[in-house]
N, C-alpha and C positions, 0 to 999 in steps of 0.2 A: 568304944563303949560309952565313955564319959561323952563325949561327942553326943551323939545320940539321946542321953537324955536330955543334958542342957536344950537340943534342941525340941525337944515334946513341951517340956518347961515351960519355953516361950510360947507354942502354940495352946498351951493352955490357960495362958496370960492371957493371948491375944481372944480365945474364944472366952474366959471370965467376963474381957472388957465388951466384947460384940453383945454377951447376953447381958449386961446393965446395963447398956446402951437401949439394945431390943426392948424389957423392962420398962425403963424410962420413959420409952418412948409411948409405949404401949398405954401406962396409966397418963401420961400427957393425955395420951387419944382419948382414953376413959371417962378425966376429968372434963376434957371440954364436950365429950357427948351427954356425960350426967346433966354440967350446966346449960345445956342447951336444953336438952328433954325436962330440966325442970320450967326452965322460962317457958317453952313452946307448947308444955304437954301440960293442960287442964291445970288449973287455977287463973283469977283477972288477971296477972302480971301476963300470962303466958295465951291469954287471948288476947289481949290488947296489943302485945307485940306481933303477933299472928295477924289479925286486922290490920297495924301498921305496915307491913312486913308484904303482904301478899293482895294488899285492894289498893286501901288510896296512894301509899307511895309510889306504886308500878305506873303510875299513870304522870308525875310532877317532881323534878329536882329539888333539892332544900337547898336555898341560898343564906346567908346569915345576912339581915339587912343593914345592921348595924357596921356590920365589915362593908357591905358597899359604900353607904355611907360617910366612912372613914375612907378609904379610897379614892371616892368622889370628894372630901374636902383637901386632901392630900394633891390630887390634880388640880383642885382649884387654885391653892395656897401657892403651889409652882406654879400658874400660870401668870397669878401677882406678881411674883414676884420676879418673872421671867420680865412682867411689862415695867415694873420696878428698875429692872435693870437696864431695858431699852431708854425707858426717861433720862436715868442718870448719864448715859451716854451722852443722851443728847444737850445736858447740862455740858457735859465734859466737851463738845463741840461748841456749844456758845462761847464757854469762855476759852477756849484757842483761838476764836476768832479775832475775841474782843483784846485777849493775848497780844496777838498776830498785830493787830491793828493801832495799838499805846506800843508795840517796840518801833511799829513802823512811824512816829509821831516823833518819839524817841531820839530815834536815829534822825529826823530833822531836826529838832530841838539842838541838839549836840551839836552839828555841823553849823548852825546860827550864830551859837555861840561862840564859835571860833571864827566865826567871820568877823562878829561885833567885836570881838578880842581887840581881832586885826586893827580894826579901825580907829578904837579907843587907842590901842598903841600906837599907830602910826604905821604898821606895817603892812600896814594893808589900806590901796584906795577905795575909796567908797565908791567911786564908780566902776569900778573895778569889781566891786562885788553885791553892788548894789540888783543885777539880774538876780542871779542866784538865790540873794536873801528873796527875792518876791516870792522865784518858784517853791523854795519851803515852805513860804507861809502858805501860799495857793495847796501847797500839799494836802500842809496840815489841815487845813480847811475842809478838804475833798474828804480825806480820811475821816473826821470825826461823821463828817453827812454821811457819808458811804456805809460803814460798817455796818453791818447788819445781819441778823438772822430770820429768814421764816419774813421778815419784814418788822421787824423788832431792832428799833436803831439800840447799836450796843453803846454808842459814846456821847450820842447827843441825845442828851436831855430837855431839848427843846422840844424833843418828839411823843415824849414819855404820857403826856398830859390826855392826849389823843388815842394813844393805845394801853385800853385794857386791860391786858396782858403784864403793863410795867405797873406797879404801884412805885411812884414815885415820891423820896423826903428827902429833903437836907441835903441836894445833890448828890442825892444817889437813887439810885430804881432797884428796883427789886422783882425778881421772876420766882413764882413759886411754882415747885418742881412736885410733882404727885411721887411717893415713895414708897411702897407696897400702902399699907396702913395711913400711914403717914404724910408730912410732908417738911420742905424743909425751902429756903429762901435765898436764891443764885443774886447773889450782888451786883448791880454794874453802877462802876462810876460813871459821874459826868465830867467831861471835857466840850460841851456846847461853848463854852466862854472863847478857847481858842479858834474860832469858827472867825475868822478875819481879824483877827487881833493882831497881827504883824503886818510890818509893811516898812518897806527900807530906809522909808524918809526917818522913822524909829532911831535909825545907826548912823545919819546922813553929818553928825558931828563927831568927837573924838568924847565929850561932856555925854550925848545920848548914848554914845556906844556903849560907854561904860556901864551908866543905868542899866541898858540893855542887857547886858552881861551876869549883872545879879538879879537880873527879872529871871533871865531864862534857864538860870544855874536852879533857881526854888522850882520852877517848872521842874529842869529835868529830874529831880530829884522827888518832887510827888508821881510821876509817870511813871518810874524807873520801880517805885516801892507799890505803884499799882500793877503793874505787869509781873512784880515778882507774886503777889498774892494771886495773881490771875495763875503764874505759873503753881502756884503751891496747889491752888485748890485742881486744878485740873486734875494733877497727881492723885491727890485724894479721891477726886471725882472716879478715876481712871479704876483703884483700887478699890471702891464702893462698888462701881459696875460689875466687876470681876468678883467679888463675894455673893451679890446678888442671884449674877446667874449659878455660879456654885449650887448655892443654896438652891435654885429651882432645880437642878439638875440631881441634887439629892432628894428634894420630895418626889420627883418622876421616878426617881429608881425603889425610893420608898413605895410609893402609890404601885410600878407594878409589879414589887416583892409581896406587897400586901393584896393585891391582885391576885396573884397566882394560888397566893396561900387560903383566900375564900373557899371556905366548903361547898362544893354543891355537886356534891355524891347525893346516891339517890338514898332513903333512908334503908333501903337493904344491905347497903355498902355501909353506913355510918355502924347499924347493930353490929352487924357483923365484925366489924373493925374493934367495935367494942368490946364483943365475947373474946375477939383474940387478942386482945390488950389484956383483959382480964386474966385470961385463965393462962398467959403466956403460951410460948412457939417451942416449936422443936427444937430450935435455938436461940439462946436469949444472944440480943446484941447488945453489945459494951455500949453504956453509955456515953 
């Protein structure tokens, strides 16, 4: 017996809730029919939206232009800065060249010096190493002419006056680099001087070798501190490209977030969106 009514109990919980629900739901309906029938039904609000609603919208989208706009400078600004980031690249390629080219100097420089060592000491004959020092210097020589990008001598500065491209001061040149906006100025030293400046009759005593020896020590020693700033700034370079394109890759996913998000519902679809924004749904959702 207790059984039985406990369970009516419930069933007349459950029918309480169904009829507040029903209720509910009912004056929901009510309200957004009143608000409709006031806007639609006689007075100007409610012809103007009428006119809107059933002539000229039926025939033409509404786009927001300002949002295209925004969009379209959003795509442009990535595209800068996409080409931003190709330039700096290609900075970052000059100077590994130019890198590449003072260790390759370098490493002749170095081994010169231990010839002329040889020779100022005694441990070494000069004719005996007298080949060898020529083909370095011949190296070094090639190397400084050679190096180059796009046809932009990276070492010799005897080139610079000719092209353009280098603004040349003070032994050194200068390449400027386009940077979205901006710009900023790719360094290249010169080493035109080394362009036949050795040759083995230089070591051909134990008195020159010596000389020789702390000539080519100051050498190695500005080459060695120009190849590390070459090394430094590549790095950098490397890491600027890489933010670059970042950043272009975020205004593209901006631009087509902000793409998608452009209105251009027709305005049946805008009012309508609106009355049921206003006067809420049969279910509100959580914000």
């Amino acid at each position: 017996m207790r059984r039985g009514v406990s369970t009516r109990r419930g069933a007349d919980v459950a029918d309480k809730s169904l009829n507040t629900m029903l209720v509910e739901y009912s004056l929901q309906l009510l309200q957004q029919d009143m608000l409709t029938n006031s806007l639609f039904m006689g007075g100007p609000v409610g012809r103007s939206l009428r006119d809107m609603l059933l002539t000229e919208s039926r025939s033409r989208k509404v786009t927001d232009p300002t949002a295209a706009a925004l969009t379209g400078r959003l795509r442009s600004d990535a595209a800068m800065l996409r080409q931003a980031s190709s330039n700096v690249s290609e900075a970052k390629s000059i100077v590994d060249l130019a890198n590449s080219a003072a260790t390759t100097i370098n490493t002749a420089l170095a081994r010169m010096k231990e010839l002329a060592t040889g020779v100022s000491t005694g441990t070494m004959a000069y004719a005996a190493v007298q080949a060898e020092y020529d083909s370095l210097a011949s190296q070094i020589t090639q190397t400084v002419a050679s190096a180059s990008y796009n046809g932009i001598r990276l070492l010799d500065g005897s080139a610079w006056a000719s092209d353009d491209r280098v603004a040349a001061s003070g032994g050194s040149g200068n390449i400027a680099i386009q940077s979205g906006t901006g710009s900023f100025n790719l360094a290249l030293y010169d080493f035109s001087s080394f362009k036949n400046a050795f040759a083995s009759t230089q070591i051909d005593t134990a008195g020159k070798a010596a000389a020789m020896v702390t000539t080519l020590s100051g050498h190695i020693g500005t080459v060695t501190t120009v190849a590390a700033n070459y090394a430094a700034r590549s790095t950098n370079l490397d890491s600027q490209a890489a933010a670059l394109a970042a950043q272009a890759d975020i205004m593209d996913t901006a631009a087509a977030t902000r793409a998608k998000a452009n209105e251009n519902r027709s305005l049946e679809e805008l009012v309508l969106d609106l009355l049921l924004r206003e006067t809420g749904t049969i279910a509100d959702k959580e914000a």
